[in-house]
Backbone as CSV, one residue per row, in Angstrom:
resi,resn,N_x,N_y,N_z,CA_x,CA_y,CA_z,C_x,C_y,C_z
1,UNK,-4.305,-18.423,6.717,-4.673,-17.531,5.636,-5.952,-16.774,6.017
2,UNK,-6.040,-15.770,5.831,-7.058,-14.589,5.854,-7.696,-14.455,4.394
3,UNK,-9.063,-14.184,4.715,-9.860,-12.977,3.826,-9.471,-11.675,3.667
4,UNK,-9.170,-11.564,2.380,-8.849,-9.887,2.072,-9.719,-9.329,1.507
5,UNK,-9.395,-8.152,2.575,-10.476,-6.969,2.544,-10.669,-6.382,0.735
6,UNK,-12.191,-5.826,0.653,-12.270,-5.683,-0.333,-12.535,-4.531,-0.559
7,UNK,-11.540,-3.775,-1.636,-11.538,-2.235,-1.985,-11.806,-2.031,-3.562
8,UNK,-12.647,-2.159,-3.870,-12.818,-1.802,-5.197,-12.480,-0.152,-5.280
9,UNK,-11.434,-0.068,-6.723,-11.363,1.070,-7.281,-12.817,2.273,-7.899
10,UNK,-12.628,3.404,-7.769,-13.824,3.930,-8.317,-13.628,3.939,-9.761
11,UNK,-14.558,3.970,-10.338,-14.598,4.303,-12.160,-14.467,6.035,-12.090
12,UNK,-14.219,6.091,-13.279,-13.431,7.662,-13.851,-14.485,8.120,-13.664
13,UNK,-15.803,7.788,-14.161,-17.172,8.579,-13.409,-17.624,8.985,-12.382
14,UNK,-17.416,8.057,-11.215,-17.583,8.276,-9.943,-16.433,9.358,-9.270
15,UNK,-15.135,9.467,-9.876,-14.025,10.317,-9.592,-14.634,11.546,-10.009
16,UNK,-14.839,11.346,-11.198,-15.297,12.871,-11.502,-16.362,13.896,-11.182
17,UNK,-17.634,12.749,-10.821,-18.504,13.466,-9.900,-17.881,13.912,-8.541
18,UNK,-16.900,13.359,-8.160,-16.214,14.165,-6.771,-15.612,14.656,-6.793
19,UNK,-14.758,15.127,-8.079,-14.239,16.413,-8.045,-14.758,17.568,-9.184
20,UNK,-15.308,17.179,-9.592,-16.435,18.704,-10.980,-16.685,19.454,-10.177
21,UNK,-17.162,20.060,-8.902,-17.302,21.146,-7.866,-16.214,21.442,-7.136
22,UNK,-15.131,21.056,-7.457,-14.075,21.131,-6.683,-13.088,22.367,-6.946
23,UNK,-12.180,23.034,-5.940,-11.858,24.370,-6.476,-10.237,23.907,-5.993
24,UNK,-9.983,23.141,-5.030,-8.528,22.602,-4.825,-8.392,21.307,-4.894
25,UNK,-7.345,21.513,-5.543,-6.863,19.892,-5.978,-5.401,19.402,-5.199
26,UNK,-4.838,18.150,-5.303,-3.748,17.949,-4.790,-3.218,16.978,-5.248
27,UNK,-2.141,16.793,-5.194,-1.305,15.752,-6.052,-0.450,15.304,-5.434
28,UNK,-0.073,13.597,-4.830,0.908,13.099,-3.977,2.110,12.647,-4.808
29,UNK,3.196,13.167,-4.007,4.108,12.704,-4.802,4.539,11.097,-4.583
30,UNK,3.881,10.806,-5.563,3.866,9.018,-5.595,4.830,8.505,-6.430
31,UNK,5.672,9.172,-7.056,6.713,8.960,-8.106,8.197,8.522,-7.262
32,UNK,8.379,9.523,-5.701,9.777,9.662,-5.479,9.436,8.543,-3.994
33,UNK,8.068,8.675,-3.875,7.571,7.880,-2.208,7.504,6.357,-2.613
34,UNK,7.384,6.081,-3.930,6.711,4.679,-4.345,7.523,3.583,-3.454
35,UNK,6.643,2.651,-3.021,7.299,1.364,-2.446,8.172,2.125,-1.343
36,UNK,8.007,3.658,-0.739,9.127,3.503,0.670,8.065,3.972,1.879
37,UNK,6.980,2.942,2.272,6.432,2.557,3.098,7.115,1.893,4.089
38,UNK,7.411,2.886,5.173,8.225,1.556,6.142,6.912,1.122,7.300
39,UNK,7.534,-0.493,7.722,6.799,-1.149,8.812,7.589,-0.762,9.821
40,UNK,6.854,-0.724,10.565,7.179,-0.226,12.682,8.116,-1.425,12.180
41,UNK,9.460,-1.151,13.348,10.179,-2.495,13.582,9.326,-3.585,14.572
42,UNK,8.677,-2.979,15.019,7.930,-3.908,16.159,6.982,-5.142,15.233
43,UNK,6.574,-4.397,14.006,5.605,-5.299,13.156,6.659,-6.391,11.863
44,UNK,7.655,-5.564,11.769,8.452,-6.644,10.480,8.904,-7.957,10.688
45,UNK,8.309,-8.385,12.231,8.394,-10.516,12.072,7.321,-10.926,11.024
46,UNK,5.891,-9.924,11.312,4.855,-10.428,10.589,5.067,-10.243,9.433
47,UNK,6.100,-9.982,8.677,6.638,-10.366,6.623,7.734,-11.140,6.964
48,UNK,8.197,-11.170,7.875,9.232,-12.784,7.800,9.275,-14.013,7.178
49,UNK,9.903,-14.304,6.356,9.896,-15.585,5.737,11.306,-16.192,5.497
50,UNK,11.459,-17.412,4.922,12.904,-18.080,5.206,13.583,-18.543,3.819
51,UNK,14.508,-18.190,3.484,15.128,-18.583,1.944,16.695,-19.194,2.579
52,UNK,16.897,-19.846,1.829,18.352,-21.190,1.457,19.454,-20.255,2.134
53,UNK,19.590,-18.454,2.036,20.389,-17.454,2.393,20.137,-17.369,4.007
54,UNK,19.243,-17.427,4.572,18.589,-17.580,5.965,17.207,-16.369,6.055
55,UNK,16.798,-16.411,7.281,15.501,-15.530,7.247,15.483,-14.349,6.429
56,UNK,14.561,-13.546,6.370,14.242,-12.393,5.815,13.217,-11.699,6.291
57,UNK,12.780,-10.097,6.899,12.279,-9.496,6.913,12.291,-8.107,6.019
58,UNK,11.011,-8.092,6.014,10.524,-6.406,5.218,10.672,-5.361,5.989
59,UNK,11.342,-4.450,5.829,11.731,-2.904,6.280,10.489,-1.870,5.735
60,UNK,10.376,-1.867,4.665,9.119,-1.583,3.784,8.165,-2.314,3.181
61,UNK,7.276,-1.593,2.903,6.226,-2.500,2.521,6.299,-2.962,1.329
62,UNK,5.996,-3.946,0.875,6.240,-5.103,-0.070,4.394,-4.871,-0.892
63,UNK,4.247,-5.383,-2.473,2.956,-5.362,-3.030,2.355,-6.370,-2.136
64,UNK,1.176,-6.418,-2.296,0.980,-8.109,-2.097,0.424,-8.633,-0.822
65,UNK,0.665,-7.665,-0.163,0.195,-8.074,2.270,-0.863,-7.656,2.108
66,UNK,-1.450,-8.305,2.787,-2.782,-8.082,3.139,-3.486,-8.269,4.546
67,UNK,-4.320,-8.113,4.970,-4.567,-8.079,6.405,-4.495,-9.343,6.619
């Protein structure tokens, strides 16, 4: 088991001081992309795990991995 890295979110304040001078904005489409993160095939042993059905690997990225 590893230490996971720590990313605290910014507060709506700190967002907004970085964009109030701002003249372009952008917007990801996170609605149609959600959850289709794929892993290199070279990396998907490292989400391998084993259920009663037999092994399993992740194609995409899963919530939850961490370094």
């Amino acid at each position: 088991s590893s230490l996971k890295d720590h990313y605290p979110l910014p507060s709506m304040e700190q967002i907004l001081q970085v964009v109030a001078c701002s003249e372009i904005f952008s917007l990801l489409d996170g609605y149609s992309r959600y959850n289709q993160m794929m892993v290199k095939e070279d990396d998907q042993f490292k989400t391998a795990f084993t259920t009663k059905w037999g092994p399993y690997a992740y194609r995409k990225m899963p919530f939850g991995l961490s370094n």
